[in-house]
C-alpha positions as CSV (number, residue, x, y, z in Angstrom):
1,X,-17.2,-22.5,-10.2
2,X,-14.6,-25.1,-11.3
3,X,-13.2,-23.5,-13.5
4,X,-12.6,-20.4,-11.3
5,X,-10.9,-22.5,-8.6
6,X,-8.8,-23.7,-11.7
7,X,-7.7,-20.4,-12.2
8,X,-7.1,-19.9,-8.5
9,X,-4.6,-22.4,-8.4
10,X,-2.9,-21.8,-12.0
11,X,-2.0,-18.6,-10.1
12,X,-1.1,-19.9,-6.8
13,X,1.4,-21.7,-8.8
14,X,2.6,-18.9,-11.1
15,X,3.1,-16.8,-8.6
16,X,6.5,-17.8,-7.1
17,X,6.4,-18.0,-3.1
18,X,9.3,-17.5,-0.7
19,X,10.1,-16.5,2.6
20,X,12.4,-14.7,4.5
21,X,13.2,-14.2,8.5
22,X,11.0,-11.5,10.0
23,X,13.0,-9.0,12.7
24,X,13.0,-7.8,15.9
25,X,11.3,-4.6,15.3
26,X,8.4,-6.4,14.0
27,X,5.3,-6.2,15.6
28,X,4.2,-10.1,16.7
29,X,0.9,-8.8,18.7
30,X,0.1,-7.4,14.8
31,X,1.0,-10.8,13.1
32,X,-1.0,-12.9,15.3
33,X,-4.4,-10.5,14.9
34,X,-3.4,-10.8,10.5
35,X,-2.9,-14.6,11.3
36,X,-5.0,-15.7,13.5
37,X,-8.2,-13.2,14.0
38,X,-9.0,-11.3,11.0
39,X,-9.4,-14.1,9.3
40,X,-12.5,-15.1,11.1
41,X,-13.7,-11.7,10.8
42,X,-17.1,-11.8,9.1
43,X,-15.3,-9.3,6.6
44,X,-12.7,-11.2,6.0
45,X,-13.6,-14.7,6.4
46,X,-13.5,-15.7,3.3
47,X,-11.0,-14.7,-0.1
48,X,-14.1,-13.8,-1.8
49,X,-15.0,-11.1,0.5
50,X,-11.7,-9.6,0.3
51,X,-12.9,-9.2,-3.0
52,X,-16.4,-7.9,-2.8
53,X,-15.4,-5.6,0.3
54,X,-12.6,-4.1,-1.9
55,X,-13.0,-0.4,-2.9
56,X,-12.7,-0.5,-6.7
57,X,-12.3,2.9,-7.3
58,X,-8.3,2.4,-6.3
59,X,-7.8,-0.1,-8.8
60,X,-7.6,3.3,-10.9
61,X,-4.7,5.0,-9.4
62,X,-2.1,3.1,-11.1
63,X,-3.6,4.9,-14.5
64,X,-4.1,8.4,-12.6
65,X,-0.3,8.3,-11.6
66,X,0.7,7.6,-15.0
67,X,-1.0,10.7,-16.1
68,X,1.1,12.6,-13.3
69,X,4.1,11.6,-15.0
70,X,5.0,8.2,-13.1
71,X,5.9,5.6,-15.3
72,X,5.8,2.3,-13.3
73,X,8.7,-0.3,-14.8
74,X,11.4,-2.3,-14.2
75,X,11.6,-4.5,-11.0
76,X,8.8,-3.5,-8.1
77,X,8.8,-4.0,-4.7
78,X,5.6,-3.5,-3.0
79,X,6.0,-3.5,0.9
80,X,2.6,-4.8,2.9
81,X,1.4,-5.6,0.1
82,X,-1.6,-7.8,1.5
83,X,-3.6,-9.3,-0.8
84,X,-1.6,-7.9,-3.9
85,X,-4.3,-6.1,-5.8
86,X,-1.3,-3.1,-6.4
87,X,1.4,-5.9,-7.2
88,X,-1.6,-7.9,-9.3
89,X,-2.5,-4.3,-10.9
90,X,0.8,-3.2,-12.0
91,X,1.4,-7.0,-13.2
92,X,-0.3,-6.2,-16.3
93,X,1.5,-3.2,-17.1
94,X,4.4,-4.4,-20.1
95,X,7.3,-2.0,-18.9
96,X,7.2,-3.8,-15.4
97,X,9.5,-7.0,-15.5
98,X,9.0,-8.2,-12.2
99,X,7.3,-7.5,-8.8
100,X,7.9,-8.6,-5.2
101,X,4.9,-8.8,-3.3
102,X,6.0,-8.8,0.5
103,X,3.9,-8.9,3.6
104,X,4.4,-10.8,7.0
105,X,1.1,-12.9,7.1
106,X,1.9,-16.1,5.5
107,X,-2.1,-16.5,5.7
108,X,-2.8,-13.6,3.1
109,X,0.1,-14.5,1.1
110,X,-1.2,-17.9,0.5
111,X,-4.8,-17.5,0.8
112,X,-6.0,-14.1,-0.3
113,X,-3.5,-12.9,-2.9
114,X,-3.8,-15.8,-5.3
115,X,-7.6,-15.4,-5.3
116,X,-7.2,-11.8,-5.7
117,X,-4.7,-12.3,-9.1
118,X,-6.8,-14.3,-10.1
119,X,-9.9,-11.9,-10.1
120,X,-7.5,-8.9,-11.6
121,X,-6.3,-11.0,-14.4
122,X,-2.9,-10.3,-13.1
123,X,0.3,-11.2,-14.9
124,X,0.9,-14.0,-12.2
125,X,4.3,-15.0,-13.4
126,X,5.6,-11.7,-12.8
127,X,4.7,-12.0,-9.2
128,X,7.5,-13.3,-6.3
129,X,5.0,-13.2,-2.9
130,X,7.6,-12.5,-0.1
131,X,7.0,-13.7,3.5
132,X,9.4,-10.9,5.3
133,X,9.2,-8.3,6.8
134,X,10.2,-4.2,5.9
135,X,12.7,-3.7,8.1
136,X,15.3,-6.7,6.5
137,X,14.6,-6.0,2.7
138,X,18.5,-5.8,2.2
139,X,17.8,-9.2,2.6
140,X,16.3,-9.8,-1.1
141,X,19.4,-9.0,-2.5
142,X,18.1,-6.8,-4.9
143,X,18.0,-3.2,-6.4
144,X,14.2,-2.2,-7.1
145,X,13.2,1.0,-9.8
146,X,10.3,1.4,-8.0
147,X,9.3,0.4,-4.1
148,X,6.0,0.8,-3.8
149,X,2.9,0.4,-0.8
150,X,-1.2,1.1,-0.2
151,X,-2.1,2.3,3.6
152,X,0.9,0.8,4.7
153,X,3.7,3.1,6.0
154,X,1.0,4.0,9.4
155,X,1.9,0.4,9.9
156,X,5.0,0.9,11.0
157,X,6.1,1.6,14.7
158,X,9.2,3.2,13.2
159,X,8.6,4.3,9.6
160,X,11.8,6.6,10.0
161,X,13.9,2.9,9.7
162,X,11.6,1.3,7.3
163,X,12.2,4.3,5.0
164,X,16.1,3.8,5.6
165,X,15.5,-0.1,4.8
166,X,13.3,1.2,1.3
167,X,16.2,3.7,0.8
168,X,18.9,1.0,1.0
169,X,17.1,-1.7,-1.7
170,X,15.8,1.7,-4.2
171,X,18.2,2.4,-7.1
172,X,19.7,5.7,-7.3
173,X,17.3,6.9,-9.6
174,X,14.5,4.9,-8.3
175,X,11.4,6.1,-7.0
176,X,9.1,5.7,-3.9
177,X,5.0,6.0,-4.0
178,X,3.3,5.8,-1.2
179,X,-0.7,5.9,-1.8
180,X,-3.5,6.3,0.9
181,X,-2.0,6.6,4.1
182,X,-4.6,8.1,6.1
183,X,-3.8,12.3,7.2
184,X,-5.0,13.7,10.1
185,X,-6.6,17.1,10.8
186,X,-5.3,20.2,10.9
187,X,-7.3,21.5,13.8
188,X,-5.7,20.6,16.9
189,X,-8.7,19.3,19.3
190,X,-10.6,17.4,16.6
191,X,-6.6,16.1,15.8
192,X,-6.3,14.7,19.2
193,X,-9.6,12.8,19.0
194,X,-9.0,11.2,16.0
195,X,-5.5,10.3,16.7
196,X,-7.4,8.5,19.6
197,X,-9.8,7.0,17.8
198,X,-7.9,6.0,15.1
199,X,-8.1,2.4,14.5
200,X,-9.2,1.6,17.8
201,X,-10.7,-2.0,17.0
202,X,-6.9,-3.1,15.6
203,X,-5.4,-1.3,18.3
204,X,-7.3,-3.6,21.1
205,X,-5.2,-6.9,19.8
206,X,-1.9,-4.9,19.4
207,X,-1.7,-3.8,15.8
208,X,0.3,-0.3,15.1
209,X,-1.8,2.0,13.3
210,X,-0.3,5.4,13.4
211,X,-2.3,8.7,11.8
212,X,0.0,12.0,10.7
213,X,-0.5,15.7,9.9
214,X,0.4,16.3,6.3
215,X,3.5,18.1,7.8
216,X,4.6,15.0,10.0
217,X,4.7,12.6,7.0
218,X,6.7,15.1,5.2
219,X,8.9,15.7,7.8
220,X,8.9,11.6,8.1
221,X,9.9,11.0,4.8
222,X,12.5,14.0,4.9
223,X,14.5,12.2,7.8
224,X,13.9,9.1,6.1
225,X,15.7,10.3,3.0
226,X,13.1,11.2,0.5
227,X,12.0,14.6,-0.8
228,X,8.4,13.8,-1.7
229,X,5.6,15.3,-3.9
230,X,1.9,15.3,-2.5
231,X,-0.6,13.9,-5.7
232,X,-3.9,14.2,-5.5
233,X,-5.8,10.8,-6.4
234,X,-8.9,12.3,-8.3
235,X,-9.2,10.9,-11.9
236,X,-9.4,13.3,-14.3
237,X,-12.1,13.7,-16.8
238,X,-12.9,15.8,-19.9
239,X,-16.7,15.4,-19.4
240,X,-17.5,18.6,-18.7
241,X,-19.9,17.9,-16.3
242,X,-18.0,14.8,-14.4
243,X,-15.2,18.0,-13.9
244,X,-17.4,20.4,-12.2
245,X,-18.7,17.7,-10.1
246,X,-14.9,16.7,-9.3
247,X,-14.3,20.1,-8.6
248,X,-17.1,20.3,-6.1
249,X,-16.2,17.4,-4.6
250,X,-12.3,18.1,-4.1
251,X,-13.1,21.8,-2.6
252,X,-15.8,19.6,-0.3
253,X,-13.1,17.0,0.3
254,X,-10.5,19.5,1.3
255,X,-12.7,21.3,3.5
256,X,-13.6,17.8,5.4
257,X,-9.5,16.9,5.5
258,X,-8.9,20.2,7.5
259,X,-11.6,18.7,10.0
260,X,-11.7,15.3,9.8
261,X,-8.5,14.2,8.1
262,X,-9.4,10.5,7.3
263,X,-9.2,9.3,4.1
264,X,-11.2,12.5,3.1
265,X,-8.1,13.6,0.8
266,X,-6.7,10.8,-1.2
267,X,-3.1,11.4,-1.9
268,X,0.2,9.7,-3.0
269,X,3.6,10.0,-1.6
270,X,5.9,9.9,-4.5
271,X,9.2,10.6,-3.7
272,X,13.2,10.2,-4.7
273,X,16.3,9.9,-2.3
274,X,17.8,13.1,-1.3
275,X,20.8,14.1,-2.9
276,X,22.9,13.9,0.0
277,X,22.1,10.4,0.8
């Protein structure tokens, strides 16, 4: 056990920490429940349950994306990035030189993510964790290859700005990738009930959690600036038997996202600026 809390630190300390001013558009009510109640939530009471409560099957995306044809490098920006495990993830890739973790909960920041390097192996010293929030990032100062985010942008209350911050802070030839942001249903009436339902518990202390149609986060991302391609998030296999299982399982999973919608579809965002922006 010592010498795990070792670790813990070493990466607290590797991990460069700074903060920035947060902005008006921010959502305080959202801050306080990240600050101040989830982390007595039995879930999430603890670094360690972060951990354990994490699904593990994402740590794989990075690696499915790279067989898509994204090639993560350069200097990253991850935007609500929460406990890091994409920043900690993509640390350990040697094309990427540098990654800036941001998120608004100091709490997190300081408390969750270094536990969370620590349990990834992650390149620490590649890490900057940014206290900040999405809507100033012209405030970094920097130019980013890659901006990057997990379940984040239906966080926003106005993702149409956030994307005009991202586009602001992206290099020309940079790209965007958006993973798991959850879709709603295509069939109107069970559309409207989960767009009510949708996370109702958060909603109760004033947190923003937003569900779209396929066709409203494209359209999103369009008026934000960015033609996007849809990926799916299945791993690929050349078992033949692990394939016909996968394929089952997408045709089931597609089925269930024209009724259901949530997180029955895994997909990525992964976009570029428009040419006429």
């Amino acid at each position: 056990m010592a010498s795990k809390v070792t670790s813990r630190v070493r990466s607290a300390f590797a991990s460069k920490y700074i903060e920035m001013d947060l902005h008006s558009m921010d959502n305080l009510d959202e801050l306080k429940y990240r600050e101040k109640i989830q982390p007595h939530e039995q879930r999430f009471n603890h670094p360690q349950k972060w951990i354990r409560n994490m699904r593990k099957e994402k740590l794989k995306i990075p690696l499915i994306l790279k067989k898509k044809g994204v090639e993560f490098g350069g200097c990253i920006l991850e935007i609500g990035a929460g406990s890091c495990w994409f920043s900690s993830v993509l640390s350990k890739f040697p094309e990427v030189k540098e990654i800036y973790a941001l998120d608004f909960s100091e709490h997190i920041l300081k408390s969750v993510a270094p536990a969370m390097m620590d349990y990834l192996n992650a390149n620490a010293g590649k890490i900057v964790r940014v206290k900040g929030s999405f809507y100033n990032l012209i405030s970094l100062g920097k130019q980013f290859d890659f901006v990057v985010c997990d379940q984040t942008l239906h966080h926003a209350g106005y993702p149409i700005e956030l994307l005009n911050q991202i586009n602001k802070v992206l290099k020309r030839d940079g790209r965007i990738v958006c993973i798991r942001e959850p879709i709603a249903p295509k069939l109107p009436i069970i559309r409207l009930i989960i767009k009510r339902i949708f996370g109702a518990k958060e909603k109760k202390y004033g947190a923003t959690e937003n569900i779209y149609t396929l066709t409203e986060w494209r359209e999103i991302f369009v008026r934000g600036g960015f033609d996007v391609v849809v990926y799916s998030l299945w791993l690929p296999s050349k078992n033949i038997l692990v394939k016909a299982l996968s394929r089952s399982r997408r045709i089931l999973s597609g089925t269930c996202n024209a009724i259901y919608g949530i997180d029955s579809m895994p997909a990525a965002f992964v976009g570029k600026k428009r040419a006429n922006v």
